[in-house]
MARTIRO-255462 format. One record per residue (C-alpha): x, y, z; residue in one letter. Coordinates in Angstrom, 3 decimals. Last residue first. Example, Ala and Ser with C-alpha at 12.3 -4.5 7.8 and 13.67 -1.06 7.14 Angstrom:
# residues 2
LUMSE,x,y,z,type
LUMSE,13.670,-1.060,7.140,S .
LUMSE,12.300,-4.500,7.800,A .
# end
This chain:
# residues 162
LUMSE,x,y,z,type
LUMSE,124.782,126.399,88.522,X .
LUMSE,122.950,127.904,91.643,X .
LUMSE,120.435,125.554,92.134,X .
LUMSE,122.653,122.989,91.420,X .
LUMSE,125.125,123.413,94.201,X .
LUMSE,122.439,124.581,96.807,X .
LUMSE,120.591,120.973,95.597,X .
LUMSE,123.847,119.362,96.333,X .
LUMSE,124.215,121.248,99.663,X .
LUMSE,120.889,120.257,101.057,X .
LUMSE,121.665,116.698,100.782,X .
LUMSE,124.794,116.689,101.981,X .
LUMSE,123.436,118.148,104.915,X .
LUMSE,120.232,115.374,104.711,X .
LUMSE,122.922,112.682,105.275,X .
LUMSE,125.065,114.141,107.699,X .
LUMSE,121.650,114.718,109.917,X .
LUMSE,120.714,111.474,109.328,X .
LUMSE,124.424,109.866,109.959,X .
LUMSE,124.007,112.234,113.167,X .
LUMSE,120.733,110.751,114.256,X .
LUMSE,122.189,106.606,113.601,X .
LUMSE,125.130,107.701,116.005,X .
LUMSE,122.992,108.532,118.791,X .
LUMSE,121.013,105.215,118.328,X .
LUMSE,117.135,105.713,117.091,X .
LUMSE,114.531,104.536,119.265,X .
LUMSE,112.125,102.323,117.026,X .
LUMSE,108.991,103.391,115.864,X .
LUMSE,105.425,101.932,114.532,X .
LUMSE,103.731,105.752,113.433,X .
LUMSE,100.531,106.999,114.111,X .
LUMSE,98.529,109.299,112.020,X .
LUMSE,95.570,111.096,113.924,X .
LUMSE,92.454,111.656,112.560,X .
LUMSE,89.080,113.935,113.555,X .
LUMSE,86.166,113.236,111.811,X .
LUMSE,84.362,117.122,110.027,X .
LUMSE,86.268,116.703,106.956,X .
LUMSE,89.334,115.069,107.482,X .
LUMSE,90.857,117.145,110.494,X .
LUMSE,94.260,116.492,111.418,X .
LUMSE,96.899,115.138,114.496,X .
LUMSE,100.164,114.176,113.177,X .
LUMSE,103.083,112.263,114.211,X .
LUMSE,101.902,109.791,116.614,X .
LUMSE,103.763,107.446,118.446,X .
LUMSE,103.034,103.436,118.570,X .
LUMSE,106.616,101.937,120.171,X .
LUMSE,108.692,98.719,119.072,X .
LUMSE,109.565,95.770,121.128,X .
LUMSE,109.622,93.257,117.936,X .
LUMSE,107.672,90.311,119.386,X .
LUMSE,104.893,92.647,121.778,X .
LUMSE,104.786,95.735,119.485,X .
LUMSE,104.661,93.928,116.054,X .
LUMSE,101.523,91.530,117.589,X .
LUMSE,99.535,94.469,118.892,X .
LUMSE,100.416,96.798,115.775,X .
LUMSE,99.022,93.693,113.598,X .
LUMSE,95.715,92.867,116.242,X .
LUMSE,94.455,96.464,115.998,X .
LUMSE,94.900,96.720,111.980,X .
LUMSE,92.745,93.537,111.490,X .
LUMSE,90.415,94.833,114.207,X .
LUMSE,89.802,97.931,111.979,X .
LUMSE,91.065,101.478,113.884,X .
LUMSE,89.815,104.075,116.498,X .
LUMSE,91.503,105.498,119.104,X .
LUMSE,90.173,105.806,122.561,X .
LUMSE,91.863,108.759,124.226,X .
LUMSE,93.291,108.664,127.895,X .
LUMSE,93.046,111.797,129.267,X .
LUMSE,95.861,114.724,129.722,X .
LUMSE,93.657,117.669,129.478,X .
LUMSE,90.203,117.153,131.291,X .
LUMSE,87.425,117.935,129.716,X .
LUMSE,85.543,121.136,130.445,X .
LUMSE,82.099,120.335,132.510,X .
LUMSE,82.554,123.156,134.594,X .
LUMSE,82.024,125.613,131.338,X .
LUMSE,84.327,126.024,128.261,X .
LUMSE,84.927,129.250,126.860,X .
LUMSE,88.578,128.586,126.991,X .
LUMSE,88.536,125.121,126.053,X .
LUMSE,90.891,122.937,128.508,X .
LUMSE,93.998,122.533,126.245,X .
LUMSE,94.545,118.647,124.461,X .
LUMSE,97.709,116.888,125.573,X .
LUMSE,98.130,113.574,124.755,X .
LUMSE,99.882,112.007,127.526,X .
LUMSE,98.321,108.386,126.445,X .
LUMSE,96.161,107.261,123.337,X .
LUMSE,94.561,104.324,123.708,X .
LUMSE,94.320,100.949,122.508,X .
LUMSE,91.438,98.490,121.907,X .
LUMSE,92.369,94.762,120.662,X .
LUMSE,91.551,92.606,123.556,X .
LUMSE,92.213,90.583,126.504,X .
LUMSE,95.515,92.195,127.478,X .
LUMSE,93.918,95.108,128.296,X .
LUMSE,96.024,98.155,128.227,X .
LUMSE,97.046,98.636,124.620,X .
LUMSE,98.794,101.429,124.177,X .
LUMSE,99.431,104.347,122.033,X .
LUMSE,101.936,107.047,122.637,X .
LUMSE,102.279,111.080,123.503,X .
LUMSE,105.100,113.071,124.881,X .
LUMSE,105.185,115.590,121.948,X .
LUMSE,101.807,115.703,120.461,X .
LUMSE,100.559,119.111,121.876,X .
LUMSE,97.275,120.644,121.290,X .
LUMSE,95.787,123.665,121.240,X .
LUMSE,94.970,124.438,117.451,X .
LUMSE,92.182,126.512,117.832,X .
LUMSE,89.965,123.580,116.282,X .
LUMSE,91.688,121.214,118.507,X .
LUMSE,90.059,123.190,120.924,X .
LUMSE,86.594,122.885,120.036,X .
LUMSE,87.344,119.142,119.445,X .
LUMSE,88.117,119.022,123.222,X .
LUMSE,85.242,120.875,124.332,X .
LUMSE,83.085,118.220,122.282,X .
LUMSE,84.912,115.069,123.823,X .
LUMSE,86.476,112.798,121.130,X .
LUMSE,87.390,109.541,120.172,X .
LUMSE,89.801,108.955,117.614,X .
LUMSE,90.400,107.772,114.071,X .
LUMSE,93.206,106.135,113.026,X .
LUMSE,95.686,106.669,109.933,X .
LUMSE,98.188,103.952,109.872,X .
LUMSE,102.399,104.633,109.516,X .
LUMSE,105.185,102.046,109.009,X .
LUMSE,108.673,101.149,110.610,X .
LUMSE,109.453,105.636,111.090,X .
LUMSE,113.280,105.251,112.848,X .
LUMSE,112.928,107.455,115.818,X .
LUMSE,114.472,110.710,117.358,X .
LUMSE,114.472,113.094,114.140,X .
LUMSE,111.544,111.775,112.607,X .
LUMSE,109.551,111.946,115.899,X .
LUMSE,110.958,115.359,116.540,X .
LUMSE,108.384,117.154,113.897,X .
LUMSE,105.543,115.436,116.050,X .
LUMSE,102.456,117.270,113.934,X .
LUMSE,99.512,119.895,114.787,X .
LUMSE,96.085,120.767,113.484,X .
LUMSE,96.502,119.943,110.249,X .
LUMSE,93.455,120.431,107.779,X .
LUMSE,92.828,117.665,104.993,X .
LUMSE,90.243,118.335,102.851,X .
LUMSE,86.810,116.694,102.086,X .
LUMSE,86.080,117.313,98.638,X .
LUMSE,82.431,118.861,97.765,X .
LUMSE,80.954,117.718,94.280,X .
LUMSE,77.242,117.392,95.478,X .
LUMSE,76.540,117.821,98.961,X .
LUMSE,78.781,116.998,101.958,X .
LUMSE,76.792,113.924,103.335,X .
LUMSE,77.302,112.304,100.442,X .
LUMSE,75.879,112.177,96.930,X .
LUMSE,75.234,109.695,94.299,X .
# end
């Protein structure tokens, strides 16, 4: 059986850009890949890499259903783009099953926890971003992490050299 990329062609997984402060600033609850709804200009410049993840979060404005958004996701205008260039900061349909829609609904409203994502890729030719369910870290919960992974790093310097 073949798909739509011929005979014995993988689909890869490119990365276009990732939330390296997300791990830092927030404790990482679980992770879903999504898919997300795109303007051609803006894929175009997602393929140049121009995008920035670090403000951005998912919501779900409608009460009445299960469809959530991406907010403050910055996506450059593309530079060969005409008058009809898409505009930057948009709200972005994202893309999920309704089962997965009505669990980050449900663990956002009881448990007060945030939808962030942490990296933005391309699968093939379909667009996916990985979000993350976080919770604000406290200022002394980020410098047991950083203890933690300098401790870390030094055991590994201590064997590496043994």
């Amino acid at each position: 059986m073949s798909n739509m990329y011929g005979e014995g062609r993988q689909k890869h997984k490119k990365i276009v850009a990732t939330n390296k402060k997300l791990r830092h600033d927030f404790e990482v609850m679980m992770s879903i890949e999504a898919g997300i709804v795109l303007q051609g200009t803006e894929v175009k410049s997602l393929r140049g890499g121009k995008c920035t993840l670090q403000d951005a979060y998912a919501i779900f404005p409608n009460p009445y259903n299960n469809e959530f958004f991406l907010q403050s996701f910055h996506i450059a205008p593309y530079d060969q783009g005409n008058i009809n260039n898409h505009d930057p900061m948009r709200q972005r349909k994202l893309l999920v099953h309704q089962k997965e829609a009505v669990k980050l609904r449900t663990q956002i409203q009881e448990k007060g926890l945030t939808i962030m994502p942490y990296s933005i890729y391309f699968w093939g030719p379909y667009v996916k971003v990985e979000l993350c369910v976080v919770r604000a870290k406290k200022k002394y919960d980020k410098r047991e992490t950083l203890k933690e992974r300098d401790t870390e790093r030094d055991i590994r310097r201590e064997y590496r050299f043994r």
